[in-house]
Backbone bond lengths (Angstrom), bond angles and torsions (degrees), N, CA, C in turn:
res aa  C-N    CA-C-N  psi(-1)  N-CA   C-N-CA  omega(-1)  CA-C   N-CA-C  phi
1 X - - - 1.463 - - 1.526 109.35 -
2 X 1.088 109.87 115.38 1.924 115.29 164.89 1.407 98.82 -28.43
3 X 1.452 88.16 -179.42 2.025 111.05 171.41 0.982 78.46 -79.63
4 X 1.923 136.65 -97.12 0.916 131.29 -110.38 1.685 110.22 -62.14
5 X 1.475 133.89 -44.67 1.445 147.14 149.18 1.281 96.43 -18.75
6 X 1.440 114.68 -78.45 1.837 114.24 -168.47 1.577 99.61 -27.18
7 X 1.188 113.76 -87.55 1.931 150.00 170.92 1.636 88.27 -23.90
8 X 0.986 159.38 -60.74 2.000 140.92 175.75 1.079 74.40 -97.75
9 X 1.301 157.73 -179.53 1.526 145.37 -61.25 1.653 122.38 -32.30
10 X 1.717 106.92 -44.39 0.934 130.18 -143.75 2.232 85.31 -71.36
11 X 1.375 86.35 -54.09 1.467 109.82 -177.18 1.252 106.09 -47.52
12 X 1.751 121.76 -60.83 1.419 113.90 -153.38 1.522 92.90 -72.32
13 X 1.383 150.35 -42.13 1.334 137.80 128.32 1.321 103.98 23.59
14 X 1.284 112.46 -107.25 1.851 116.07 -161.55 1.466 118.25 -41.79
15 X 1.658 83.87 -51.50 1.945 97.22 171.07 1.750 118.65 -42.47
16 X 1.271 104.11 -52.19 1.573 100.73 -169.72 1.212 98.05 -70.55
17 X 1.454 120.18 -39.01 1.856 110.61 -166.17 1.666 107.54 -47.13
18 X 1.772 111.11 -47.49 1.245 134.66 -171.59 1.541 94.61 -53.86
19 X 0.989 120.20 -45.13 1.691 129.45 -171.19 1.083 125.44 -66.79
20 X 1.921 117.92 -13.74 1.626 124.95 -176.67 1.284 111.50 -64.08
21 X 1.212 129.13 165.77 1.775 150.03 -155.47 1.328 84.93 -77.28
22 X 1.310 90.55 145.65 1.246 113.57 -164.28 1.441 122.77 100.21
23 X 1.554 127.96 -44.23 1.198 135.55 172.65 1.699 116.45 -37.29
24 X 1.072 118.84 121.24 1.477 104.31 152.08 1.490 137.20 -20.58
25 X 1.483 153.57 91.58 0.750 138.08 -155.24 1.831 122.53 -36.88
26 X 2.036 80.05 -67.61 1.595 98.73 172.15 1.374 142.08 -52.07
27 X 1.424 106.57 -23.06 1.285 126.06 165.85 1.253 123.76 -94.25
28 X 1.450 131.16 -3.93 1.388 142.06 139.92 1.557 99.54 -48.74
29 X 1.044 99.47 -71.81 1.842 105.12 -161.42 1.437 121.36 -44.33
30 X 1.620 105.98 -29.46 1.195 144.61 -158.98 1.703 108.92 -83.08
31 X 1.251 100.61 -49.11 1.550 108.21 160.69 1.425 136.49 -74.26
32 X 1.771 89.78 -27.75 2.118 95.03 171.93 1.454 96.54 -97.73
33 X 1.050 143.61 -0.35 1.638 137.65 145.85 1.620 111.16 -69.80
34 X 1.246 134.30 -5.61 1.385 140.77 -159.77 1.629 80.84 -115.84
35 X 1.586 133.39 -76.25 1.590 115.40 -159.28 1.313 103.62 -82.83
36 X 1.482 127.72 -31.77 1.552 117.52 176.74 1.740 128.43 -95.65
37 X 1.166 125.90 158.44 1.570 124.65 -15.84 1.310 137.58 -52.21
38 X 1.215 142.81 168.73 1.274 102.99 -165.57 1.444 106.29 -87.64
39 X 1.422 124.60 177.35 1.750 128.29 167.67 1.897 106.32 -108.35
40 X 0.978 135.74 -142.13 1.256 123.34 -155.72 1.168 109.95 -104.08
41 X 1.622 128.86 10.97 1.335 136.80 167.90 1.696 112.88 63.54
42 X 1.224 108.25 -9.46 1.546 119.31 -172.11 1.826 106.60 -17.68
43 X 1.306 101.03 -76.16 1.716 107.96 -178.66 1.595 96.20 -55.12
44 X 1.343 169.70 -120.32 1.099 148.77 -109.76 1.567 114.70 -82.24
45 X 1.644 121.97 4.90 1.459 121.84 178.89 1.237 83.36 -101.24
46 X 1.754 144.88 -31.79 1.334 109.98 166.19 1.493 134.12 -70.14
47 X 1.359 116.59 -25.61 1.314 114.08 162.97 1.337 139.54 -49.95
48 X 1.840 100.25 -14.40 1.430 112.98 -167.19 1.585 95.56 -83.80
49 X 1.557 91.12 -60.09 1.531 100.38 -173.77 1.540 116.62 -38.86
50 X 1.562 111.94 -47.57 1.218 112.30 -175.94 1.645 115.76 -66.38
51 X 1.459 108.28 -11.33 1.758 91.84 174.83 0.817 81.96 -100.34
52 X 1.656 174.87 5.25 1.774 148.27 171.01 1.189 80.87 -72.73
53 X 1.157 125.45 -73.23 1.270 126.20 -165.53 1.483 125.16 -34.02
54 X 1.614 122.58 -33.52 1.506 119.82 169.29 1.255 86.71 -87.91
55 X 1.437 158.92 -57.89 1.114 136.97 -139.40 1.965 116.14 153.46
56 X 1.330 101.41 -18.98 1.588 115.67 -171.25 1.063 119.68 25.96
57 X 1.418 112.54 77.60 1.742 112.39 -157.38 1.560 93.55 -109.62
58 X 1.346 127.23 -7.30 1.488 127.17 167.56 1.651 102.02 -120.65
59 X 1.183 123.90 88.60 1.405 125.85 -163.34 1.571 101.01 -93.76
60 X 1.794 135.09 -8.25 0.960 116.90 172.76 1.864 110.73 -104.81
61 X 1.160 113.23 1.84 1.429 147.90 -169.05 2.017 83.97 -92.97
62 X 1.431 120.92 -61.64 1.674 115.48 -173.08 1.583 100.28 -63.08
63 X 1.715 125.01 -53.33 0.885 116.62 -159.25 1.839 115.60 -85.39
64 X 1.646 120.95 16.71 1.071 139.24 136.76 1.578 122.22 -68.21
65 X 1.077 126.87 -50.56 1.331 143.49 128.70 1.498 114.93 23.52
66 X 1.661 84.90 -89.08 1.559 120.77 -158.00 1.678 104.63 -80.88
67 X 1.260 133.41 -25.07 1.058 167.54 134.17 1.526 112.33 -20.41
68 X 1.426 104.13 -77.19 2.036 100.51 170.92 1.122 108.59 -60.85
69 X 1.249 127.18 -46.05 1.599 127.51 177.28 1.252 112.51 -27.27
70 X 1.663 104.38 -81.01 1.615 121.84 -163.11 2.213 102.09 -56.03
71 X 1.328 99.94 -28.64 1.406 98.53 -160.66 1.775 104.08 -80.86
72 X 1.353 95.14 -22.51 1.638 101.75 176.20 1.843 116.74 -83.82
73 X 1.626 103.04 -11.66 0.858 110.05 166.97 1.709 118.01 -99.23
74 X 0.776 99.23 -17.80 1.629 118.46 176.86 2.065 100.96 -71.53
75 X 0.620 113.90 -48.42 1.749 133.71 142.90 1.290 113.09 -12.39
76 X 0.973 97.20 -76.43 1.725 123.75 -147.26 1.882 99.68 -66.00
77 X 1.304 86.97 -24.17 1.501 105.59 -157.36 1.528 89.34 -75.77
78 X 1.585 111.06 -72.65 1.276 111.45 -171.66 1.234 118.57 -36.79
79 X 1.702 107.93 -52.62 1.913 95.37 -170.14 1.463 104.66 -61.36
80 X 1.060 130.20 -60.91 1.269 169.29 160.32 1.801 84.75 1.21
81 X 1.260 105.43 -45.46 1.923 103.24 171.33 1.121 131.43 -80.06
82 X 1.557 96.10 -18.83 1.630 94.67 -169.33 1.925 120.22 -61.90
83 X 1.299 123.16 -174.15 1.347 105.21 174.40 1.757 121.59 -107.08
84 X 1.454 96.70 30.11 1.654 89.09 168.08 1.625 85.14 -114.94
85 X 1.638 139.78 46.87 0.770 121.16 -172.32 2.062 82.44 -154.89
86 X 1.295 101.53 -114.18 1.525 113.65 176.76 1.270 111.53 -84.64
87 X 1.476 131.77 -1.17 1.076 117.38 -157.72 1.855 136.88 -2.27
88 X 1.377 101.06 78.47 0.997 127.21 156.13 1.545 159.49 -65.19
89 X 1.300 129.01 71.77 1.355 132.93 -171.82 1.272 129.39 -36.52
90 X 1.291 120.64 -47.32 1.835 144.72 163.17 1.050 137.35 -100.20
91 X 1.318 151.61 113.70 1.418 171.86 161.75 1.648 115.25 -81.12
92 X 0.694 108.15 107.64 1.971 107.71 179.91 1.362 98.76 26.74
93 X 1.517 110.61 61.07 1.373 114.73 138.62 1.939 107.52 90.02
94 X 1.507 111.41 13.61 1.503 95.85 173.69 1.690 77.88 -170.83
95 X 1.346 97.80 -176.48 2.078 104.10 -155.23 1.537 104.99 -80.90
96 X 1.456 92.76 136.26 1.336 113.07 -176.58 1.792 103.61 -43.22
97 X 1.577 108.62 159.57 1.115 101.17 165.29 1.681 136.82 -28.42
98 X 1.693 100.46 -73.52 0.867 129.00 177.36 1.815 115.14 -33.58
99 X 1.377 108.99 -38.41 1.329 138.89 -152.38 2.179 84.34 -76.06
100 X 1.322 86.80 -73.05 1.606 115.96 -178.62 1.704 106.68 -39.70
101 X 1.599 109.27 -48.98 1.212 94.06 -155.01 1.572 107.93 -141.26
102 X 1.175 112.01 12.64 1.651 139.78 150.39 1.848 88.24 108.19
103 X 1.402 85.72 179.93 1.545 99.76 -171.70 1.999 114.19 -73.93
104 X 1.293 106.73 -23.61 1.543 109.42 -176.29 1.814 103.34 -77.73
105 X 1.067 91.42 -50.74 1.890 81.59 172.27 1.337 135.56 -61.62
106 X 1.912 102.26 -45.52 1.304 88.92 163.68 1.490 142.27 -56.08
107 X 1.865 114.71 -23.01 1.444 129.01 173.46 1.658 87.78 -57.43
108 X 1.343 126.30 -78.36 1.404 142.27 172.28 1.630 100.79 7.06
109 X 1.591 99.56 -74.79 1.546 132.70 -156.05 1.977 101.28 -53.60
110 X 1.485 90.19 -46.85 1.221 107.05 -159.24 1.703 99.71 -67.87
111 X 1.201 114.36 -42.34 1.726 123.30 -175.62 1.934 98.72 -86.09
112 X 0.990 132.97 -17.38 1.664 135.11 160.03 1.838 99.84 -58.63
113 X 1.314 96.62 -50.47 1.282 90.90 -160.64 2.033 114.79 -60.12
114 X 1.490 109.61 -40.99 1.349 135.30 -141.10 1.811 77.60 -92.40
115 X 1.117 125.68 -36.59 1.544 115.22 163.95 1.274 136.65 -93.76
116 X 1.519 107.04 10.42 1.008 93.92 177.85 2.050 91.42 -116.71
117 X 1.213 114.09 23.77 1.347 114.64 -159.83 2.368 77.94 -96.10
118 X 1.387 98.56 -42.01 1.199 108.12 175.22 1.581 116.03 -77.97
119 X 1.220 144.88 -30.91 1.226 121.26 119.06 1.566 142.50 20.07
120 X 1.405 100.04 -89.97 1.438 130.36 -176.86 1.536 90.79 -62.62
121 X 1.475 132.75 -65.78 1.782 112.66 169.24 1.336 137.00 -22.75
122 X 1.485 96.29 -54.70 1.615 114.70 173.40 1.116 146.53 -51.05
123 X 1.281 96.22 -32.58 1.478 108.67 173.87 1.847 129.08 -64.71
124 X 2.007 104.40 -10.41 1.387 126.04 175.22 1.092 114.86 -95.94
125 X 1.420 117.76 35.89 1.472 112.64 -175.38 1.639 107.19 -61.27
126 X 1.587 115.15 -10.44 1.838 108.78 179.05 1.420 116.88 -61.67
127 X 1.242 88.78 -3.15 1.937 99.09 -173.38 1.865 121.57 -125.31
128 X 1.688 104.05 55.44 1.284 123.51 -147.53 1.581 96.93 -52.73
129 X 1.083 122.63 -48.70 1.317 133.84 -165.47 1.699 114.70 -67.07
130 X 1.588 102.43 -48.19 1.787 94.28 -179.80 1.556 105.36 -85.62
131 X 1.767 108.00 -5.76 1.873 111.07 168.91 1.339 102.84 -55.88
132 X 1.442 111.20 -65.26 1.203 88.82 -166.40 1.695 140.33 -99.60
133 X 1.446 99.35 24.53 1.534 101.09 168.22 1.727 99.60 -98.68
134 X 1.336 108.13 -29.33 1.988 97.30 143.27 1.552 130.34 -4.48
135 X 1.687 78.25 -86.28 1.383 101.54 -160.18 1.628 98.70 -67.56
136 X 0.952 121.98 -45.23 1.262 124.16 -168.93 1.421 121.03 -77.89
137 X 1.687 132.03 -2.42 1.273 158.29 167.35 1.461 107.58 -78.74
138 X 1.437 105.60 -40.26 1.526 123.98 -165.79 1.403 114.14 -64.91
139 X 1.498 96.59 -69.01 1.054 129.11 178.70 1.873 127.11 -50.21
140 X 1.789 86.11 -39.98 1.518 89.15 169.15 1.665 119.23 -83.04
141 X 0.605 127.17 -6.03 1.400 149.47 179.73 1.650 117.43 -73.61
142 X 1.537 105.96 -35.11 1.329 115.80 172.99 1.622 121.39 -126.41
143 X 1.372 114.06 6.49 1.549 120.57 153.04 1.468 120.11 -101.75
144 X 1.122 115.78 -153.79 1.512 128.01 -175.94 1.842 115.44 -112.50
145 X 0.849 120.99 135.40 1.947 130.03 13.40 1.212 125.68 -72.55
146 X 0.994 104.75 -61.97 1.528 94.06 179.72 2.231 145.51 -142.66
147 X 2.033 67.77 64.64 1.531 94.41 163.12 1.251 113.92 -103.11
148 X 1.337 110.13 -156.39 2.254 117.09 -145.25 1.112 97.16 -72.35
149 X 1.380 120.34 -30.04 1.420 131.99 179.50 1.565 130.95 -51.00
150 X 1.533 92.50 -66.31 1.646 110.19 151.32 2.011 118.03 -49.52
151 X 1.794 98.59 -55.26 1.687 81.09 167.83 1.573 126.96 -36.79
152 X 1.564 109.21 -85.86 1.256 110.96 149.21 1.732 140.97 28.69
153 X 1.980 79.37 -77.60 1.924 86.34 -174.84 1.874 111.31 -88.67
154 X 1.757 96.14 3.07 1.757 97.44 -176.20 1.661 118.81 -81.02
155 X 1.772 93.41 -0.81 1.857 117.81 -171.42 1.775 91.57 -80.42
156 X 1.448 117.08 -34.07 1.972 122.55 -172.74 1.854 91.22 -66.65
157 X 1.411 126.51 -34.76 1.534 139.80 -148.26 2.075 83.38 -70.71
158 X 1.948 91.71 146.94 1.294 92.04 169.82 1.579 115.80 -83.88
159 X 1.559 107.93 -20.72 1.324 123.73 179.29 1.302 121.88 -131.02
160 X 1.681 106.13 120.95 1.833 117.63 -169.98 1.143 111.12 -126.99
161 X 1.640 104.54 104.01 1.871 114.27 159.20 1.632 104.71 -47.33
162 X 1.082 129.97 108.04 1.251 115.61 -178.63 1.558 116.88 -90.28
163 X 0.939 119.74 17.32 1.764 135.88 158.02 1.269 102.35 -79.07
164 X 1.315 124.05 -59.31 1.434 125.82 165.26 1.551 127.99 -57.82
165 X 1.436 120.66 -15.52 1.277 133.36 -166.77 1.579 94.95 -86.90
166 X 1.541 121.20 -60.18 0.672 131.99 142.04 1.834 159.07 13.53
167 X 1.285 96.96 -88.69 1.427 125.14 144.74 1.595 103.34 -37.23
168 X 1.433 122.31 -86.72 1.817 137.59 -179.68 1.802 94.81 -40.21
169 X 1.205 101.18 -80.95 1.852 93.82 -169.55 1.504 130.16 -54.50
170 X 1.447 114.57 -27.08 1.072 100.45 167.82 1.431 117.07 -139.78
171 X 1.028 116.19 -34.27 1.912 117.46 163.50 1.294 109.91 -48.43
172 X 1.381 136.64 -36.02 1.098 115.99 175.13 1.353 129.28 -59.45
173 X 1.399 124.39 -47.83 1.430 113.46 157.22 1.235 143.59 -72.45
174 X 1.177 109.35 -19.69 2.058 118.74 145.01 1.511 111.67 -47.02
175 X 1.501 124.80 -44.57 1.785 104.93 170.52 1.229 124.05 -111.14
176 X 1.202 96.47 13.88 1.935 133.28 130.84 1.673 98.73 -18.55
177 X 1.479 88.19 -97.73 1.519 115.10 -176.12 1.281 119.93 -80.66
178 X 1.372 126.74 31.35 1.433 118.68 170.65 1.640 114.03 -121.25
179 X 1.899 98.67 -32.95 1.104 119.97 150.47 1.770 126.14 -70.98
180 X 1.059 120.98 -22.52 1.622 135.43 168.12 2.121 101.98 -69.33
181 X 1.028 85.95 -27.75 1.656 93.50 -174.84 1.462 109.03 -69.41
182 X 1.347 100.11 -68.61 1.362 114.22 176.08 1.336 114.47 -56.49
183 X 1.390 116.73 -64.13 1.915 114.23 161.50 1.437 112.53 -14.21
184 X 1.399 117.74 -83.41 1.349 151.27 -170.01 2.036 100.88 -28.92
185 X 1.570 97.65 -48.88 1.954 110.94 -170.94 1.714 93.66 -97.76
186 X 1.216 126.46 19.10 1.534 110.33 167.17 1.796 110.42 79.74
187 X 1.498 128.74 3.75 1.299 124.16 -175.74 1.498 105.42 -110.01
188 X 1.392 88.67 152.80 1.853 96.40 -177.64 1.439 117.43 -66.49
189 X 1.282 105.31 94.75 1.678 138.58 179.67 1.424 95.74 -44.63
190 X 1.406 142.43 -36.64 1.195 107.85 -160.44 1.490 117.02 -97.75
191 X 1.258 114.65 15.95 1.451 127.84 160.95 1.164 120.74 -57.27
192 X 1.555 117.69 -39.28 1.843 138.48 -170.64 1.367 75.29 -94.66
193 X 1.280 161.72 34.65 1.638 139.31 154.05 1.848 107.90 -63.89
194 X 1.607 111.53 -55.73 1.283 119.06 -139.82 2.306 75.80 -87.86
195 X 0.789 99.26 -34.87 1.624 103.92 -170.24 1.721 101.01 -48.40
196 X 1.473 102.69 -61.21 1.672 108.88 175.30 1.210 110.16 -45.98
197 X 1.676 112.26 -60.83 1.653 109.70 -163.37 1.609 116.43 -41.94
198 X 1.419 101.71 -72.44 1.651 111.28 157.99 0.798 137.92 22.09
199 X 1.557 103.46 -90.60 1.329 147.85 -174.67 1.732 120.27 -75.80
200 X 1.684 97.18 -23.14 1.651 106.62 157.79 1.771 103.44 -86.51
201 X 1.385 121.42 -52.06 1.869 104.62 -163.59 1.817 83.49 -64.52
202 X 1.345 145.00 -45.52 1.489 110.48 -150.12 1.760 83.40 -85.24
203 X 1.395 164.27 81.55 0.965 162.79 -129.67 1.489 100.09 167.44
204 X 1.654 101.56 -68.74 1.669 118.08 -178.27 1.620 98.36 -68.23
205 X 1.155 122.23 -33.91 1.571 123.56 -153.51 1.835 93.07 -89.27
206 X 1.404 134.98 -25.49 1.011 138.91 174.56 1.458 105.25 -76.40
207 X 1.572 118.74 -26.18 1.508 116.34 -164.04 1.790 101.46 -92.12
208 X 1.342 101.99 -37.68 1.699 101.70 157.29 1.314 121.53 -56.19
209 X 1.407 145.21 -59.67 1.064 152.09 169.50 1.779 94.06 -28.19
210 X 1.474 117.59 -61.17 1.429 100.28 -146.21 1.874 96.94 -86.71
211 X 1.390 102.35 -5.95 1.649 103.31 160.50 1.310 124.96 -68.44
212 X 1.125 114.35 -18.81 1.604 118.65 -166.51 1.396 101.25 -115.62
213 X 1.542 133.05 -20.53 1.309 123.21 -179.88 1.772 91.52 -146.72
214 X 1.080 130.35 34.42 1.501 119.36 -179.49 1.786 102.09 -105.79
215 X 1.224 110.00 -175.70 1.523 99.94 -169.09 1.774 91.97 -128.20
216 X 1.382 135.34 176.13 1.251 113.22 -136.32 1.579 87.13 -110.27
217 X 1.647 117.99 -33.36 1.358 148.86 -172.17 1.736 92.90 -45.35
218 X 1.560 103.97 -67.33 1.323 126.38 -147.64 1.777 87.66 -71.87
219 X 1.404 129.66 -16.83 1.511 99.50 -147.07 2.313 79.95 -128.23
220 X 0.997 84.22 7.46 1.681 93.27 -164.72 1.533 139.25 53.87
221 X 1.751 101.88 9.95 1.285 115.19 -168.69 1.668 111.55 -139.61
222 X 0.929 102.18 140.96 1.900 104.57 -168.96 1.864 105.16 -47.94
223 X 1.411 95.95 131.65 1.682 98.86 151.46 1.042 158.28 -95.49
224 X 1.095 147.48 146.06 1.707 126.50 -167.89 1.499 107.64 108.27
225 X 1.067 124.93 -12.60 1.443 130.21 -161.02 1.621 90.17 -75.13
226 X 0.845 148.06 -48.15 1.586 130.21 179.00 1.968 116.27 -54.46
227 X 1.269 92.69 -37.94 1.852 89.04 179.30 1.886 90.14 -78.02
228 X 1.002 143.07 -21.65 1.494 126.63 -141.81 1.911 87.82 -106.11
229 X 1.118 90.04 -21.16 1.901 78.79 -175.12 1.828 103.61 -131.68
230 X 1.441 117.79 11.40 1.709 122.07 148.83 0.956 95.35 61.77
231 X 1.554 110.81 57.92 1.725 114.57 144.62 1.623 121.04 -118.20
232 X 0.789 122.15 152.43 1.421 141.20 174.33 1.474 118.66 -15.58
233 X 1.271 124.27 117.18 1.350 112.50 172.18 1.656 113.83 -167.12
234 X 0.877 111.34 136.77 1.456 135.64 -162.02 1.527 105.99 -41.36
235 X 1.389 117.65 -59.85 1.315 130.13 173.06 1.940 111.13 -57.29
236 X 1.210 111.21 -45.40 1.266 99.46 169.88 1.610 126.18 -70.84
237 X 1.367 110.69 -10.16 1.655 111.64 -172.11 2.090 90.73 -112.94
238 X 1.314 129.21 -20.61 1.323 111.24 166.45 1.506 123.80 -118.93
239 X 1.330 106.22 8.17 1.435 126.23 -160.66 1.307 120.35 52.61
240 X 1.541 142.90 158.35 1.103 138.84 -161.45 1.563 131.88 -56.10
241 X 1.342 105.57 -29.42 1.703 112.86 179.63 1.779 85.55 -64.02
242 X 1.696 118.24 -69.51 1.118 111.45 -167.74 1.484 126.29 -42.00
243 X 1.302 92.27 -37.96 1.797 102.95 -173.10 1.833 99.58 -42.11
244 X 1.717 103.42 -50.47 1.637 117.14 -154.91 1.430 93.58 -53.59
245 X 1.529 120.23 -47.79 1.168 154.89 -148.06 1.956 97.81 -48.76
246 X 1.683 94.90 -55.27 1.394 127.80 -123.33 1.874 68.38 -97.07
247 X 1.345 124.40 -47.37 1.202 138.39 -164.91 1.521 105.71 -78.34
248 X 1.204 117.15 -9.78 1.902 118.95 178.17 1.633 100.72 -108.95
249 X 1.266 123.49 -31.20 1.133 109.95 153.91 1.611 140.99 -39.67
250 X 1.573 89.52 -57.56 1.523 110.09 -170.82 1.505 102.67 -61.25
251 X 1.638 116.42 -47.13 1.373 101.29 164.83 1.507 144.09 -67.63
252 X 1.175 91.86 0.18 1.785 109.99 -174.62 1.472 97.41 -81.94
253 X 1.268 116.97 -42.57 1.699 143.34 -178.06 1.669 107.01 -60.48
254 X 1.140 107.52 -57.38 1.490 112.26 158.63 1.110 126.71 -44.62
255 X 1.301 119.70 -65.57 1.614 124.45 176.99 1.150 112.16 -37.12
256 X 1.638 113.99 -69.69 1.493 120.73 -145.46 1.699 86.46 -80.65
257 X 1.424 135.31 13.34 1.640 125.43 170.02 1.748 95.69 -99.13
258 X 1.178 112.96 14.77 1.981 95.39 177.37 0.977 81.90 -71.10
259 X 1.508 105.77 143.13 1.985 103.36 150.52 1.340 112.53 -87.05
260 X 0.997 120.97 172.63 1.642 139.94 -179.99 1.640 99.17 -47.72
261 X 1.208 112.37 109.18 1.754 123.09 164.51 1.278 120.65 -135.33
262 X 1.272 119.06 174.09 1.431 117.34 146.95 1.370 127.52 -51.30
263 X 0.836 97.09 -52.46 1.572 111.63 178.42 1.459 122.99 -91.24
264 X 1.332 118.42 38.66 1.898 101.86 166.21 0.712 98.87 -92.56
265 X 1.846 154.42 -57.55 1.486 109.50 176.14 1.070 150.16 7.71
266 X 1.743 109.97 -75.91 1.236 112.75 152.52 1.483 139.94 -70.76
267 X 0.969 125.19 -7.61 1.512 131.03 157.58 1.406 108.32 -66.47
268 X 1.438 128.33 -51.42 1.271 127.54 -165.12 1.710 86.85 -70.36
269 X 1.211 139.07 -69.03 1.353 131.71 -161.03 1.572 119.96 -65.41
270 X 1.490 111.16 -14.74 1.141 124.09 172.02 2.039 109.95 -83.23
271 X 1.068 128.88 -16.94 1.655 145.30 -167.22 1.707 91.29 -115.27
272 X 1.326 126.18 -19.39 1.471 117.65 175.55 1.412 99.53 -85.46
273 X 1.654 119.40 -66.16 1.233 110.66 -174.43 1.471 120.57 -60.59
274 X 1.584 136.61 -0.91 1.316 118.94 173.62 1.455 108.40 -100.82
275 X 1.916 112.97 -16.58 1.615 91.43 172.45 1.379 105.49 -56.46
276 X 1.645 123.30 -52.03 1.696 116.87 -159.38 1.854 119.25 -52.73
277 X 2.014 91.11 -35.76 1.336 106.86 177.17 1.647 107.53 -45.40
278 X 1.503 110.28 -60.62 2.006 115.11 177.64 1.317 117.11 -21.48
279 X 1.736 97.40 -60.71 1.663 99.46 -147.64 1.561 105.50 -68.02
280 X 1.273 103.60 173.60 1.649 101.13 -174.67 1.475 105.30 -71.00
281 X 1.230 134.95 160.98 1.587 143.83 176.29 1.719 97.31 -49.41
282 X 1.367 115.60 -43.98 1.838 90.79 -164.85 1.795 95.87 -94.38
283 X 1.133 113.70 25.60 1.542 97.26 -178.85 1.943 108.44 -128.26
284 X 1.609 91.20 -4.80 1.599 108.86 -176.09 1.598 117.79 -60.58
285 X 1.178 106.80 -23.48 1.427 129.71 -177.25 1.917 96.76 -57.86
286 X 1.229 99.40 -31.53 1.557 93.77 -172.41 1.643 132.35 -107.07
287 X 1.270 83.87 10.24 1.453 111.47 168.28 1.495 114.25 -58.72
288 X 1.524 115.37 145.73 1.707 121.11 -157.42 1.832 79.56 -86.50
């Protein structure tokens, strides 16, 4: 089975468990409207890659893994829409949670999700040792200091290093899952640290780009929302050539952090084709 198969099987898994009698109806629905359809899986197809790459010798142990990742990111999204936040209408192309299923569920939806992402860990307690640099990879990644959480609360701040803004909102769960990868197959995870980080700021810096020049159709989610509510963004602090600039770097930065595997080849060609994948269609042309 591919990643991407592993990554929705693995998912509709957690989802249905979440879904047994007893569940809230609406808030069932509410959560498989939150991970499906899917969006580009980016954070849990790197986790995969990164355990082939040591060896994936616990392959239902990675795709637990890959699993909290996407679901904590699947999360992130919802609050992340609501309107004391981005207020957001669209999510990959149809109404935000919140939109769908009012504002109390989606908060609901959003905290279902972030425990049950920890959940899906738990269930490997046969594997005490890579559990808990797991759990504890995971976890830091989406609290404070400086996980999604902390990103997040640096948008309330009157003043944002946005390298640092950055780093917290979205690099943190990119070496989240690169280090969760490696954890997951028994190899020393903190090699994939600087690879994740990377690969999350040029991530955010691709997701600005397609805010400031992306089209709303193509990306399924409103644009402009960074100039309209004066937060941080790459294109507004280097302007757009720079942004591209700033965004071919970060992947250059990525690359040369694979460590020595079998598999960087494919990591490096797999981290080339999703910067070009980011940028908007008329700006892809300029992708490294």
């Amino acid at each position: 089975m591919d990643a991407v198969n592993r990554i929705e099987h693995a998912l509709q898994a957690a989802i249905s468990r979440a879904e047994a009698p007893g569940c809230p109806p609406k808030l069932a629905a509410a959560m498989r409207h939150a991970v499906f359809p899917r969006g580009a899986r980016v954070r849990p197809r790197l986790c995969l890659a990164v355990a082939a790459a040591c060896g994936d010798d616990e392959p239902r142990l990675s795709d637990a893994a890959a699993v909290s990742i996407e679901l904590l990111h699947c999360a992130s999204l919802v609050h992340d829409d609501l309107p004391c936040f981005d207020d957001a209408a669209t999510r990959r192309g149809r109404p935000s949670v919140h939109r769908a299923f009012g504002e109390p569920l989606a908060v609901l939806t959003g905290d279902a999700l972030i425990v049950l992402a920890f959940q899906s860990l738990g269930r490997f307690a046969h594997q005490p040792q890579r559990l808990a640099l797991l759990l504890l990879t995971v976890s830091r990644s989406v609290g404070v200091p400086f996980g999604i959480v902390a990103g997040q609360a640096w948008e309330c701040e009157s003043h944002v290093d946005i390298a640092c803004y950055h780093r917290s909102k979205t690099g943190s769960l990119f070496a989240a899952a690169a280090i969760a990868g490696a954890a997951a197959a028994g190899a020393d995870s903190e090699l994939w640290r600087t690879l994740g980080e990377k690969l999350g700021e040029a991530y955010q810096a691709a997701d600005d780009i397609r805010d400031a020049a992306g089209d709303a159709d193509e990306i399924g989610k409103p644009i402009g929302r960074d100039v309209a509510l004066g937060r941080p963004n790459v294109v507004l602090e280097f302007g757009l050539a720079g942004a591209i600039r700033r965004l071919e770097q970060l992947v250059g930065e990525a690359i040369a952090a694979i460590p020595a595997c079998a598999g960087a080849a494919d990591l490096k060609s797999l981290i080339l084709l999703e910067a070009k994948r980011l940028l908007p269609k008329k700006l892809a042309q300029y992708a490294a």
